[in-house]
C-alpha positions in Angstrom: -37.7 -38.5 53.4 -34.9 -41.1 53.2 -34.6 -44.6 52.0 -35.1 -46.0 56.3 -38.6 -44.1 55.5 -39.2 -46.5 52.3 -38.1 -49.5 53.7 -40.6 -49.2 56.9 -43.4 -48.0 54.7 -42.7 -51.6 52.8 -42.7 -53.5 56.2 -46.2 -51.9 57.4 -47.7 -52.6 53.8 -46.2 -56.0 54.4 -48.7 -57.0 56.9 -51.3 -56.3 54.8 -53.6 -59.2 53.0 -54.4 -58.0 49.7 -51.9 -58.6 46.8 -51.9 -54.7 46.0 -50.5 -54.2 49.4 -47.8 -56.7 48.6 -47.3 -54.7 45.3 -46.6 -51.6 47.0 -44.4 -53.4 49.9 -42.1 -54.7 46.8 -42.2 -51.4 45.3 -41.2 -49.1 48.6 -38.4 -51.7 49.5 -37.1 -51.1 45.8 -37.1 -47.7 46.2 -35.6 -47.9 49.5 -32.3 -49.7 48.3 -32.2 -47.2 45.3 -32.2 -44.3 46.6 -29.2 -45.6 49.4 -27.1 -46.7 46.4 -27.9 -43.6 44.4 -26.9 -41.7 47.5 -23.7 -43.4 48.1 -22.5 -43.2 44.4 -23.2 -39.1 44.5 -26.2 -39.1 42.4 -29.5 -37.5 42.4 -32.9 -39.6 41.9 -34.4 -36.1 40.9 -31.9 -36.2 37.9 -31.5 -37.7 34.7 -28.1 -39.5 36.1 -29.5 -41.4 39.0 -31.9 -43.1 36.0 -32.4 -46.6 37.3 -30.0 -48.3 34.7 -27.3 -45.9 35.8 -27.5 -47.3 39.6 -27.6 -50.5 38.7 -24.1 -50.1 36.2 -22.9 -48.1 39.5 -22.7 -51.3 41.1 -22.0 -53.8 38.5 -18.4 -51.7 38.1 -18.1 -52.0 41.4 -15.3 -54.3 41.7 -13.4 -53.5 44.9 -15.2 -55.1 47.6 -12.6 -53.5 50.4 -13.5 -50.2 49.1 -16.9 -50.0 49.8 -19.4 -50.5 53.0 -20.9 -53.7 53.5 -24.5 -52.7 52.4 -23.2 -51.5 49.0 -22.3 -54.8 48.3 -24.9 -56.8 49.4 -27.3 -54.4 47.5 -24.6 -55.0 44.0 -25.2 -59.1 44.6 -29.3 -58.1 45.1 -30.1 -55.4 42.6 -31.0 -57.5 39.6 -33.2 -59.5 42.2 -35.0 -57.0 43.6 -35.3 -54.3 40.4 -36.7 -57.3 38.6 -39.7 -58.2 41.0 -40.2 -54.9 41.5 -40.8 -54.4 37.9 -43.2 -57.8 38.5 -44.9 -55.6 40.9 -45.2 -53.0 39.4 -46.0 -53.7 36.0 -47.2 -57.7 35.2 -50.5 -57.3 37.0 -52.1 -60.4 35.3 -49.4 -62.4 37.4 -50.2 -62.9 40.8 -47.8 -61.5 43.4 -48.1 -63.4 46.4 -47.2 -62.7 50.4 -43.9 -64.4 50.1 -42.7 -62.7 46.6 -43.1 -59.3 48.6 -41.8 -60.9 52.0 -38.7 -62.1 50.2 -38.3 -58.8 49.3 -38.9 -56.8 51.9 -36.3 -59.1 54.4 -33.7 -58.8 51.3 -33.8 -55.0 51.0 -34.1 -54.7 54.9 -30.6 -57.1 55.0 -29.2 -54.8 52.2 -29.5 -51.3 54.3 -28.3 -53.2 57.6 -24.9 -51.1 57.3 
């Protein structure tokens, strides 16, 4: 499995009408971008030190933009973006979460992984 596998779950749960659909698009496109960062920094998701805090200091210290692929710094500028609605997907169920929320999503963590 790797994060391309996420990211296309996301898009075919995308098309979906039902809310919980969009709640699991927003979820797999998370995952998708995490595990690509966690990847690129070295670290394993199955480990303690690829915990989701750790990414996202990964790449706030990242500070060289020259030194790292384009896709690593598009996901640094989107993290907190998409780790947040994720965590509205995920977990605030008596907010709705609406086709656009997950679409938003989706097309930003699809831009991210376009190398």
């Amino acid at each position: 499995m790797s994060p391309d596998d996420f990211i296309k779950t996301a898009g075919e749960l995308i098309e979906d009408l039902e809310e919980r659909h969009h709640r699991a698009a927003v979820h797999a496109a998370y995952y998708s971008v995490y595990h690509f960062v966690a990847s690129h920094f070295g670290l394993d998701p199955a480990k303690y030190e690829a915990d989701h805090k750790s990414v996202r200091e990964k790449l706030k210290n990242e500070n060289n933009r020259s030194k790292v692929p384009p896709s690593v710094w598009r996901a640094k500028q989107h993290i907190m973006y998409i780790w947040n609605k994720r965590r509205h997907a995920d977990y605030d169920l008596s907010t709705p979460f609406t086709a656009d929320d997950a679409d938003q999503v989706v097309e930003t963590c699809k831009g991210i992984l376009r190398g």
